[in-house]
N, C-alpha and C positions, 0 to 999 in steps of 0.2 A: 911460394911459387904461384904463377898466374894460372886462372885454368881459362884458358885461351879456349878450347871447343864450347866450355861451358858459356861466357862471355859473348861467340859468335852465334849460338844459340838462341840467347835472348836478345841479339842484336844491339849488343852493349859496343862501345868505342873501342876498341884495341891499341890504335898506335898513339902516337903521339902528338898529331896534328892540328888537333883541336886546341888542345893546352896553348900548342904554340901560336896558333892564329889569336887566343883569345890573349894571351901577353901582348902579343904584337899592336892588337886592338887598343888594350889597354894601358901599355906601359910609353912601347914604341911612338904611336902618335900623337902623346897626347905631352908624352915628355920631350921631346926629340923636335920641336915646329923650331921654326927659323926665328933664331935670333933668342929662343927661349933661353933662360939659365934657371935652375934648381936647384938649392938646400935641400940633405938630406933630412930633413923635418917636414918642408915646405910639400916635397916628393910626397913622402908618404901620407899628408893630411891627401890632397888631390886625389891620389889612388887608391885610397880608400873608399872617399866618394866617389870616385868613378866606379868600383866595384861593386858599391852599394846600386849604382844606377842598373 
């Protein structure tokens, strides 16, 4: 279990929104532009170095 007072304490992240903006950042636009098409191979070389960035 999470210790949620302890977490709020040190001013650590709780929810979940962060995760979700930083996918969105990274998966969302970068896979998703107009007109793009993706291999899953091709996918995961790209978001990798994008995560690496």
């Amino acid at each position: 279990m999470m210790d949620y007072a302890g977490h709020v304490e040190k001013n650590l992240p709780i929810g979940s929104g962060f995760p979700e903006a930083v996918c969105k950042t990274l998966v969302k636009q970068r896979l998703c532009g107009s007109g793009m098409r993706w291999k899953e191979k091709g996918a995961k070389v790209i978001l990798s170095l994008r995560a690496l960035v």
